[in-house]
N, C-alpha and C positions, 0 to 999 in steps of 0.2 A: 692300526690304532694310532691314533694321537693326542697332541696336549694333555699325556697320561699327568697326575697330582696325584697325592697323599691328602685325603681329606676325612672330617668327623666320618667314622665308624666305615670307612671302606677308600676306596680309590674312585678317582673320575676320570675318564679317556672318551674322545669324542670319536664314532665310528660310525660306518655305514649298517647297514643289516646282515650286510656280506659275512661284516671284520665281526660283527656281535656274535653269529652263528661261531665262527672260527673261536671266539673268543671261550663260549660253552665247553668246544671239544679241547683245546688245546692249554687253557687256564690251568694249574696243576695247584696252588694254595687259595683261590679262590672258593667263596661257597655260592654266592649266585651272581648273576649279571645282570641289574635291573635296566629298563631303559626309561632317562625321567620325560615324563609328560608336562606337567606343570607346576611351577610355583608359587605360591602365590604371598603376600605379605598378611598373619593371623592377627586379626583382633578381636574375633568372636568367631563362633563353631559354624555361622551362617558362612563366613570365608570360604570353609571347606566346604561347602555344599556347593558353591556358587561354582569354585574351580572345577567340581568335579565335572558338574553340567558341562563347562565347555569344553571339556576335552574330547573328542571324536572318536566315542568306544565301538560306533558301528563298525570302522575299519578295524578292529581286532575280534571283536566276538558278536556273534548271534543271538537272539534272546532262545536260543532252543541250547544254548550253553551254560556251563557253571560255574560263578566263581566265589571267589573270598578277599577279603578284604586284611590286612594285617598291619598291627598300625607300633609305629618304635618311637621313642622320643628322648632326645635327646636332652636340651637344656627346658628348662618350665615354662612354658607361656607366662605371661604378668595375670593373666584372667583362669580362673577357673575352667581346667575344661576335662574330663574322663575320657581317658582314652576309647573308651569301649565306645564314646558319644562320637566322638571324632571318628570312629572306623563306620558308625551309619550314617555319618553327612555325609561318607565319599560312598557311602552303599546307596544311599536314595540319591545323591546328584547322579550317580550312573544309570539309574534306572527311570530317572527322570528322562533322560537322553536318550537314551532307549525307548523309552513309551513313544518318545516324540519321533523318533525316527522311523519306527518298526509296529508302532500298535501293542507290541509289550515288551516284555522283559524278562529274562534269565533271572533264575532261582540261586540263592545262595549255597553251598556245599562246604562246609568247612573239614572237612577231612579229605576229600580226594577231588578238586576242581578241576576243572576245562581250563580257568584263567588265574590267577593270582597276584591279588593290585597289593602296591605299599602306598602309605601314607608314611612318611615321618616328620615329626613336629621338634625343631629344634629352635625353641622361643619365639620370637615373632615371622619366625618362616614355615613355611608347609609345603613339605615336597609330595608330589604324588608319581608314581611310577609303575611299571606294569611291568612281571617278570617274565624273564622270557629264559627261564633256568627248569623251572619245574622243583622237579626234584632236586634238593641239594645237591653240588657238583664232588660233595665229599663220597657219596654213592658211586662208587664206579664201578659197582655191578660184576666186580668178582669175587667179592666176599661170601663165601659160603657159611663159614662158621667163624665167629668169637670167643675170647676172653671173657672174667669176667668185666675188666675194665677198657675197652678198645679203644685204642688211639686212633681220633680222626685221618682221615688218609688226607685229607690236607694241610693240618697240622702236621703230620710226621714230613709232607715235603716241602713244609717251612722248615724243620728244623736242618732239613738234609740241605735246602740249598743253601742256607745260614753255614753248614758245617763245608760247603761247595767240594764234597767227594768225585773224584774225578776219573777212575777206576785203576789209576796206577798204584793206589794202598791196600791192602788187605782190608777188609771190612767186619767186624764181629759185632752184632747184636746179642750179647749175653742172657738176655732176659725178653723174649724174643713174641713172648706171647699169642698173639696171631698171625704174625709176621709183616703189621703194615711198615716198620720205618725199611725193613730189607726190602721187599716190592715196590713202596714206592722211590727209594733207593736206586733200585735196578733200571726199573721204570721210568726215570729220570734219563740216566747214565742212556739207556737205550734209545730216546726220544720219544717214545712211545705215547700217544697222546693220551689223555687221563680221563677222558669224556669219551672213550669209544674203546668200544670189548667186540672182538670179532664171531665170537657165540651169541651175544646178544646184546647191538646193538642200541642203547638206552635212545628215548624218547623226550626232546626237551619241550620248555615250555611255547616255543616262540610258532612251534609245529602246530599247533591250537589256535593262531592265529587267523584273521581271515583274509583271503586274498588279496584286499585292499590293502592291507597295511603295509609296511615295507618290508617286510619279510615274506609277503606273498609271491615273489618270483626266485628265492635261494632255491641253485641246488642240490640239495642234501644228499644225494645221491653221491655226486662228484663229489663232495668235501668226507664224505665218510671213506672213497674210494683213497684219498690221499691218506687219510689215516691207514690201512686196511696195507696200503703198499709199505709206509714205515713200518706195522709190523710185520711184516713179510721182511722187511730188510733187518730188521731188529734179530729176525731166526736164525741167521747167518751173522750173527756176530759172539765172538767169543771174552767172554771176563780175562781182563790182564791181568788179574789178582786175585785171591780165595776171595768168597763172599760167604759168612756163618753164622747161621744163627743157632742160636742156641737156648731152652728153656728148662728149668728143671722138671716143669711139667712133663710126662712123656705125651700125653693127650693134648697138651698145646701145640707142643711138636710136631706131634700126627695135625692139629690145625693147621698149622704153619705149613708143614709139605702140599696139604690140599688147597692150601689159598694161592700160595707160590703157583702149583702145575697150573692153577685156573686165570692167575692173572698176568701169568710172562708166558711169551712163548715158550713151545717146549722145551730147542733148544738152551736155552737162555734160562730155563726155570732146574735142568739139571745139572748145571754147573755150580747151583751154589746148594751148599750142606748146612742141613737139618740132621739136628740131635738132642737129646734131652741129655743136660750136664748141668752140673752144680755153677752157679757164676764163683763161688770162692773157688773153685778145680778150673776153673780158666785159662 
């Protein structure tokens, strides 16, 4: 990754398809990874029709796939525009492009898609982009059961690398709930990549892509294997410090020990202690 910035409502780094795939498995406070297509300057909703046509959707998807359109915005156009209007100029410029390349076009799916485009409109500019995350990267697919309130697993490893726990302190989460800040805690501490579970390894979006695009020659195979060997290495390593969590719940507790065994290795997931205790008995 390079020329990484801080910018409205997320970060920009310039990568290959290589570094974006790595980016999916190994990101730990991120939620998705889009990659931007085109820009354009908005002065009316026809703009984002025009853009969309010229982006080159046949190199990502098939009209025998399905996608969705999802549209954010940041500061107001000067003109009148509904978002919901601006999410089907970039749905008919794609399928306009597609009629013309392919003789037709892929069906919308707004609950479970093949592709997943963004629009965002932040005053007179319009980004369009296409993810190649899928499912949210806060999903890391060890989560068996919850709380009622569950902290995102990428939120908790903001707060932990904010807190930069290092493993030479002792560590207590008093109020321990389902156990995401301990796990991804540990999970940090361990290297362990946060995009990849060796029971089941998750499916991102850029996998739906079609061969032409630049993500048609990564191989997955090999980069999942790199993960796969960290945690292999991760099993042979021992806590320099207690690691406890603790809920007054005792059935949070019993959550917390089955999310724990399911998301560290085993090693590594029976050296830190689960118990249901009062946080005033601390």
């Amino acid at each position: 990754l390079s020329e990484v910035q801080a910018a409205r409502g997320g970060v920009h780094f310039r990568s290959d398809a290589n570094g974006m795939a790595r980016a999916n498995l190994w990101l730990r406070t991120a939620t998705r990874v889009l990659l931007l297509l085109d820009q354009c300057r908005l002065q009316k909703a026809d703009d984002i029709l025009a853009a969309a046509r010229r982006i080159p959707w046949e190199q990502y998807m098939g009209p025998q796939q399905t996608f969705r359109v999802d549209v954010n915005q940041g500061r107001i156009p000067t003109f009148l525009l509904a978002l919901p209007f601006a999410g089907l100029r970039v749905k008919d410029g794609l399928c306009d492009r597609m009629r013309e390349h392919f003789g037709d076009r892929p069906s919308v799916d707004t609950r479970s898609p093949d592709i997943r485009i963004w629009l965002f409109i932040d005053g007179e500019k319009a980004t369009l982009s296409i993810d190649t995350t899928g499912e949210p990267l806060f999903k890391r697919g060890w989560r068996q059961a919850k709380g009622e309130a569950p902290l995102r697993e990428n939120l908790a490893a903001a707060l932990i690398q904010e807190a930069n726990w290092d493993g030479q302190r002792p560590l207590l989460d008093p109020m321990c709930g389902s156990g995401t800040l301990i796990i991804e805690t540990v999970s940090r501490w361990a290297g362990l990549a946060p995009g990849f579970h060796p029971e089941e390894p998750r499916r991102f979006g850029f996998e739906n892509f079609g061969s032409q695009s630049p993500f048609g020659h990564i191989n997955m195979s090999s980069l999942r294997q790199a993960c796969a060997r960290q945690w292999q290495a991760a099993s042979e390593m021992i806590l320099p410090e207690r690691v406890v969590a603790r809920d007054l719940s005792e059935a949070l507790a019993q959550t917390t020990r089955r999310n724990v065994d399911r998301a560290l290795p085993r090693h590594l997931a029976r050296h830190i202690e689960v118990s249901a205790a009062d946080f005033f008995e601390a």
